[in-house]
C-alpha positions as semicolon CSV with decimal commas, in nm:
position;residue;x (nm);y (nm);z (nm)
1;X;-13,671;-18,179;-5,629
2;X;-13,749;-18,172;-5,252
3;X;-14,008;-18,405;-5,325
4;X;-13,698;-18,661;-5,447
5;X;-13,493;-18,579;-5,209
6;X;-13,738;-18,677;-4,922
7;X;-13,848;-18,975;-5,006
8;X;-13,488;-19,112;-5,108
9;X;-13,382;-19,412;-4,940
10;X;-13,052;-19,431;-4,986
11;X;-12,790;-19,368;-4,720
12;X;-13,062;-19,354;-4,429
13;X;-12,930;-19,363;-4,090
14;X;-13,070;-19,614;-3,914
15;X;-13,215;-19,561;-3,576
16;X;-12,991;-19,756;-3,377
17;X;-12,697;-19,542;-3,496
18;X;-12,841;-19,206;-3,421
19;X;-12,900;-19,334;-3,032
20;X;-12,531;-19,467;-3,036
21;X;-12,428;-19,170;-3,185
22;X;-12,589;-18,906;-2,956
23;X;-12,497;-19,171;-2,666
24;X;-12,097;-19,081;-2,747
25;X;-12,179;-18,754;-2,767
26;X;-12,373;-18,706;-2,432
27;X;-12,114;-18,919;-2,291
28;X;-11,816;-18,639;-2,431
29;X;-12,071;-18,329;-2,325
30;X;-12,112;-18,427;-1,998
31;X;-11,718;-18,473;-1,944
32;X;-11,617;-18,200;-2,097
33;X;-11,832;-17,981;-1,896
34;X;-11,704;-18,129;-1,583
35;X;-11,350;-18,026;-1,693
36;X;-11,520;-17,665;-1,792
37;X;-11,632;-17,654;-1,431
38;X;-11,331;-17,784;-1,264
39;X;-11,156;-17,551;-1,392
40;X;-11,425;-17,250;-1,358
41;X;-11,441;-17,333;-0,992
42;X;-11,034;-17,345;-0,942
43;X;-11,034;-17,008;-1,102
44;X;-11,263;-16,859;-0,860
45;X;-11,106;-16,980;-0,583
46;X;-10,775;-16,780;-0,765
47;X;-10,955;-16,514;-0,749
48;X;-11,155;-16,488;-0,401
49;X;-10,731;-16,584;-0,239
50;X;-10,643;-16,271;-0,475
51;X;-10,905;-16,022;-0,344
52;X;-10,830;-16,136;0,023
53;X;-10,516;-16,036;-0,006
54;X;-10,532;-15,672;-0,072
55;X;-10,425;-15,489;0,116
56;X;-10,591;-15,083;0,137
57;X;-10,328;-14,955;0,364
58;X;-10,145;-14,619;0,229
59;X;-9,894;-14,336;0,331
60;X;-9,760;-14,031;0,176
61;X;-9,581;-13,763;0,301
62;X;-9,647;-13,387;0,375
63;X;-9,615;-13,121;0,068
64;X;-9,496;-12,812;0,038
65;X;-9,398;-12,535;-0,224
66;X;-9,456;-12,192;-0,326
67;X;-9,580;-12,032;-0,013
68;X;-9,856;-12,329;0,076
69;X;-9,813;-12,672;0,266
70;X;-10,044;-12,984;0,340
71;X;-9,972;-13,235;0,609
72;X;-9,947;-13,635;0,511
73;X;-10,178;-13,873;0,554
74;X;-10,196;-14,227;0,598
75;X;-10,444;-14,521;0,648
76;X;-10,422;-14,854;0,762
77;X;-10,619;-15,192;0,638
78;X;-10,673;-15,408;0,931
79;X;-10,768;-15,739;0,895
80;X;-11,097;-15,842;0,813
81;X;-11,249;-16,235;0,999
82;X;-11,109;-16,384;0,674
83;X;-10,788;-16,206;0,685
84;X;-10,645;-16,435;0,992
85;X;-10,575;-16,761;1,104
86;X;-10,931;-16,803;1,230
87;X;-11,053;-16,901;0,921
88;X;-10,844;-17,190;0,914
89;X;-10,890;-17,308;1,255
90;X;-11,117;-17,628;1,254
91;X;-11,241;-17,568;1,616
92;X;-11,392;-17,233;1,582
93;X;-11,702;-17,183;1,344
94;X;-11,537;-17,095;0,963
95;X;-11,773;-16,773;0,778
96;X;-11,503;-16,830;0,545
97;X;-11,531;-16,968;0,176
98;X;-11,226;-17,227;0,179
99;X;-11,159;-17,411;-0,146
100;X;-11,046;-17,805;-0,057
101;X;-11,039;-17,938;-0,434
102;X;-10,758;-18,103;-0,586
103;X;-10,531;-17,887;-0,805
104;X;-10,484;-17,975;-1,117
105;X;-10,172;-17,897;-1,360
106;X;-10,201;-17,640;-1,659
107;X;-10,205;-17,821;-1,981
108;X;-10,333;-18,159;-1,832
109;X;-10,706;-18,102;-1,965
């Protein structure tokens, strides 16, 4: 049976096809993994404004009850070389990641 099946002839693809074929789908690969990037890279950059823009800084308020008492404490975030407008400033040297690509809409890929 195997034997049949590999030397039939019929329905053979022919060379030509198989190279424009794989041609369409390198073609469709390579832009759909430039969307897949696009996107992956827009995300990050989502991400990396999120994380600069935490901000550490707490408070609370002295306790007491029952006889006992603890004072408050607090703590303040300052800004880190990111944090200001020094990262944006063209004339000073940027050790900031800044993101300049295009933004694209959700739902347009």
């Amino acid at each position: 049976m195997w034997k049949k099946l590999w030397n039939d002839e019929c329905g053979a693809i022919l060379s030509a096809e198989l190279v424009i074929i794989a041609t369409i789908l390198v073609i469709g690969m390579i832009t759909g993994l430039t969307a897949v990037r696009d996107a992956v890279v827009s995300e990050l950059a989502d991400v990396g404004q999120a994380i600069s823009q935490l901000n550490q800084s707490y408070l609370f308020g002295g306790v007491s009850g029952h006889g006992t008492s603890t004072s408050g404490s607090s703590f303040t975030d300052h800004t880190d070389f990111c944090d200001g407008a020094s990262c944006v400033n063209p004339s000073s040297p940027s050790r900031c990641t800044t993101f300049t690509g295009t933004a694209t809409p959700e739902g347009s890929i």
